[in-house]
C-alpha positions in Angstrom: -142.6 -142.2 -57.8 -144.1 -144.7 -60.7 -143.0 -147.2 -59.2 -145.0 -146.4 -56.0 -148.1 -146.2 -58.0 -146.8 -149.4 -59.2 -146.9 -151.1 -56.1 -150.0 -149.2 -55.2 -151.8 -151.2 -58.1 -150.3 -154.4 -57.3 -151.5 -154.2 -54.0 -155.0 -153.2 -55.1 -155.5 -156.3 -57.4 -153.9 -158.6 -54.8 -156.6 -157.7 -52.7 -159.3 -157.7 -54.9 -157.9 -161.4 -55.8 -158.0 -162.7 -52.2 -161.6 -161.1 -52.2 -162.4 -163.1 -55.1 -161.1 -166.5 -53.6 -162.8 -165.8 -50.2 -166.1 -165.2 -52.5 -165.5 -168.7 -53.8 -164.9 -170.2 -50.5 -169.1 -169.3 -49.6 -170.1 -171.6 -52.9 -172.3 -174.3 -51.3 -173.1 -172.8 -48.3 -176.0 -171.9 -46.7 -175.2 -168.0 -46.5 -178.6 -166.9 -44.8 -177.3 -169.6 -41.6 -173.7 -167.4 -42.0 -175.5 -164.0 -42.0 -177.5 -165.1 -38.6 -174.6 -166.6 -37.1 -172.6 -163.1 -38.4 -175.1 -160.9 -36.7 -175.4 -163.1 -33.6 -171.8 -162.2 -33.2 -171.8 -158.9 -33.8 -174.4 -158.5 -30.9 -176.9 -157.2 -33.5 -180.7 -157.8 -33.4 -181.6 -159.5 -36.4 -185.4 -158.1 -35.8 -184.0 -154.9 -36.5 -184.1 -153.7 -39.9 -180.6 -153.4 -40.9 -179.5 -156.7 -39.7 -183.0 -158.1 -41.4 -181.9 -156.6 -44.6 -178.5 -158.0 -44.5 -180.0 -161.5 -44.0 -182.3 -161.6 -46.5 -179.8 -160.2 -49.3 -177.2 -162.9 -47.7 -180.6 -165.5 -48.7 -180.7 -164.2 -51.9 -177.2 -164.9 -53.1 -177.0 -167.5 -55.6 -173.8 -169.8 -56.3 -174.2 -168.5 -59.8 -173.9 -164.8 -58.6 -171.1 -166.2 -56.7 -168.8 -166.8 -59.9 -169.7 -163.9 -61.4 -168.6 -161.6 -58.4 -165.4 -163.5 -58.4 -165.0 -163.6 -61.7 -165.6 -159.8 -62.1 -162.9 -159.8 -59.1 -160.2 -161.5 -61.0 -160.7 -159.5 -64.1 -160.6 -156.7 -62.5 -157.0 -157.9 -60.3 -155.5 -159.0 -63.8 -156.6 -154.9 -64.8 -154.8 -153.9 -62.2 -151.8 -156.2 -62.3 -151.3 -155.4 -65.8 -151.1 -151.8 -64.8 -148.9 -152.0 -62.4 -146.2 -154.4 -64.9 -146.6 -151.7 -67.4 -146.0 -148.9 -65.0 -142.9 -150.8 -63.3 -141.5 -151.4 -66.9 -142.0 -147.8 -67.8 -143.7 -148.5 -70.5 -146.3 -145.8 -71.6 -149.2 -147.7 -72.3 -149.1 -148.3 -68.8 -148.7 -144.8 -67.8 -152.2 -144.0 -69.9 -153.3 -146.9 -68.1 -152.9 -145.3 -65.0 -154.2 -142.0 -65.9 -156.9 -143.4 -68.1 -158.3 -145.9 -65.4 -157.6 -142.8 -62.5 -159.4 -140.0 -64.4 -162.7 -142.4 -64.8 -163.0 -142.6 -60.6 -162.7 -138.8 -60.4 -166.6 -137.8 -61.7 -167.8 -140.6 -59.3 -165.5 -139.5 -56.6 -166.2 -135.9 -56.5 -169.7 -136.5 -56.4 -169.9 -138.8 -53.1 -167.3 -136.4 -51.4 -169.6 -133.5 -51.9 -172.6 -135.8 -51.2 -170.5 -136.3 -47.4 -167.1 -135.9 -46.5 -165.7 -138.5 -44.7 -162.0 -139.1 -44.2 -162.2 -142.3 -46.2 -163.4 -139.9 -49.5 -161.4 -137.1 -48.9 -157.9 -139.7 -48.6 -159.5 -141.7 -52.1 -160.3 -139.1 -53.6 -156.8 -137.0 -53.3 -155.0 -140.0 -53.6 -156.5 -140.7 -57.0 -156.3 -136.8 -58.2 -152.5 -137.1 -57.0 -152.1 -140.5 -59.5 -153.7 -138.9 -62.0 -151.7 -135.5 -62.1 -148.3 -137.7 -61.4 -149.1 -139.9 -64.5 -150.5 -137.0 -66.7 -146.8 -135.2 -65.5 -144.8 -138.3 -66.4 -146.7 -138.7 -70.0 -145.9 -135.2 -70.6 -142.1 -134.6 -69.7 -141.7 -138.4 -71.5 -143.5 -137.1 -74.6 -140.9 -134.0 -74.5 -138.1 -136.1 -74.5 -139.0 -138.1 -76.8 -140.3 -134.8 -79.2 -137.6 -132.0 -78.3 -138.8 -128.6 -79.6 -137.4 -127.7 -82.8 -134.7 -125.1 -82.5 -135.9 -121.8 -83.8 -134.1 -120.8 -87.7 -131.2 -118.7 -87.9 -132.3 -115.6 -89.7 -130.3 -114.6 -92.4 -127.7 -111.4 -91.1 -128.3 -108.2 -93.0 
């Protein structure tokens, strides 16, 4: 079951990495012109607020906000790829890994499923509380093998 979680990160940071490199690919581009020709295709009115929001913010973006998106997005995919090696290894500083960077979502989780469910918060929420509990299981029955109980004295017969 680790190993699932395992994968589970892997998969996360590989597509937070091809996120990042398709961040880079808009550097030098006129992003407002891709944002127009976006909601062209999409059928959208770009008088209509929305749409003029999205094209303004797209008009906005700098080349240096650029790198730091991506480079936010490959920090966070190395996170996540180191997880997952030290949860495939077994090791246990990848287990608290797992539970540490989990638990942290939880708060933030909760509070947008009870702001509105949606299928998309219930599934990421659980999923997360179901990582965190197998983790927090996996520390603990590792911690008792590793730290038996000591066997009670034997009380001297009378």
């Amino acid at each position: 079951m680790v190993k699932s979680v395992a994968i589970f990160e892997a998969i996360k940071g590989g597509i937070v990495l091809l996120a990042g490199f398709g961040v880079l690919s808009l550097l030098h581009r006129d992003l407002r012109a891709l944002a127009l020709a976006l909601v062209g295709r999409l059928h959208l009115n770009p008088a209509k607020h929305y749409a003029s929001v999205f094209v303004e913010a797209a008009s906005r973006v700098t080349d240096s906000r650029l790198w730091f998106i991506a480079g936010f997005g490959f920090i966070y995919a190395a996170f996540r790829f180191t997880e997952a090696y030290g949860l495939w290894k077994a090791k246990a500083w990848g287990e608290w890994l797992a539970l540490l960077s989990g638990a942290i979502y939880l708060p933030i989780e909760f509070y947008e499923l009870m702001d509105r469910f949606t299928w998309i918060r219930i599934s990421a929420f659980a999923l997360n509380l179901v990582v965190v509990i197998l983790m927090a299981v996996v520390l603990w029955q590792n911690k008792q093998r590793r730290c038996p109980p000591e066997p009670a004295p034997d009380l001297p017969a009378h």
